[in-house]
N, C-alpha and C positions, 0 to 999 in steps of 0.2 A: 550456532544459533539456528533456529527452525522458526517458521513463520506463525507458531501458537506460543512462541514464549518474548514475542514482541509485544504484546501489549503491556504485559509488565513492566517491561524497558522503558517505556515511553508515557507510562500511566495512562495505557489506552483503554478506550474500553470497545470487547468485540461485538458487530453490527451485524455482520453475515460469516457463514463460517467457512473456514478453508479445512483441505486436508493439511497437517502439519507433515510439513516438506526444508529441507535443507535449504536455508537462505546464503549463497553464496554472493550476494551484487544487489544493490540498493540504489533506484534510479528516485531523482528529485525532480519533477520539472510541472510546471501548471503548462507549459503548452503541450498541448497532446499531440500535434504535428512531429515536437521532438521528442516524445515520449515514442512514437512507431518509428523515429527513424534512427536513435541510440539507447531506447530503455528495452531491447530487447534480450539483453543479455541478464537481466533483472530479476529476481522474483516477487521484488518490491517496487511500489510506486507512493512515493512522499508529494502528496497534492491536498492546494488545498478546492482541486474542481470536484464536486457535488454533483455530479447529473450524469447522470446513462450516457454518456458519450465516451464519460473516463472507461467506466465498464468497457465498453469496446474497443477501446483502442488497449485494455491493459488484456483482454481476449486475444488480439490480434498481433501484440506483443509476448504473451505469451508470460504475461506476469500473475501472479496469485493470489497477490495481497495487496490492498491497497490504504495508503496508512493518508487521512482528512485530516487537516492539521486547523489550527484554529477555531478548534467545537464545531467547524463546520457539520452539514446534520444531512447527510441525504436523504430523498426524497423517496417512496415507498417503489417507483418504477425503477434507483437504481438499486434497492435493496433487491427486487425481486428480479431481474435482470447479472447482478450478482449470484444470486442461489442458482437461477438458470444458468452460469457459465461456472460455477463451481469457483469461484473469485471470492477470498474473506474480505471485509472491508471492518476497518480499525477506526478509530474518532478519539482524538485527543486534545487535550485544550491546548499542549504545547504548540512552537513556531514550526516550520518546516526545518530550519536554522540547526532547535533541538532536536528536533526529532532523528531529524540527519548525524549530527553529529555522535547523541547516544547509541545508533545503530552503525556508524560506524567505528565507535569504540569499542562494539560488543563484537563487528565484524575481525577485528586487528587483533583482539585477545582472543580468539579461539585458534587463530594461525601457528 
């Protein structure tokens, strides 16, 4: 699975763009405290935070993609914030729940 062929997965639609890159680890978490201290091994982050903060901490993490779950809708500083750190960001009306689970079904089938 690559990080441009998750939106499809998850009926997402893409917000900012990423390089598509090998996704091998999909971290879930709304606190961002634990997102920098175990979503670093990720290339995915399943959140439903909305705001330039996620951006930075998915930066300083070292994640690439970042999938909003519940239509959440970010705000035009974290889009551009996003472009600036080369980070895609994904929007899907599914839960975290699904989202998690489809990405990792899709993770277990490519093993």
């Amino acid at each position: 699975m690559t990080t441009l062929a998750i939106p499809a997965l998850i009926d997402g639609e893409l917000l900012s763009g990423t390089d598509d890159i090998p996704v091998n680890a999909v971290y879930t978490s709304d606190l961002l405290s634990d997102v920098m201290a175990h979503g670093r091994s990720a290339e995915v982050l399943v959140t439903i935070q909305a705001h330039n903060n996620t951006v930075a901490v998915a930066s300083i993490a070292g994640i690439r993609l970042i999938v909003l779950c519940n239509g959440r809708q970010p705000d035009e500083a974290m889009l551009a914030s996003a472009r600036e750190e080369g980070i895609g960001i994904v929007r899907t009306q599914l839960s975290q729940f699904e989202v998690s689970g489809r990405l990792w079904k899709a993770l277990h089938e490519q093993q």
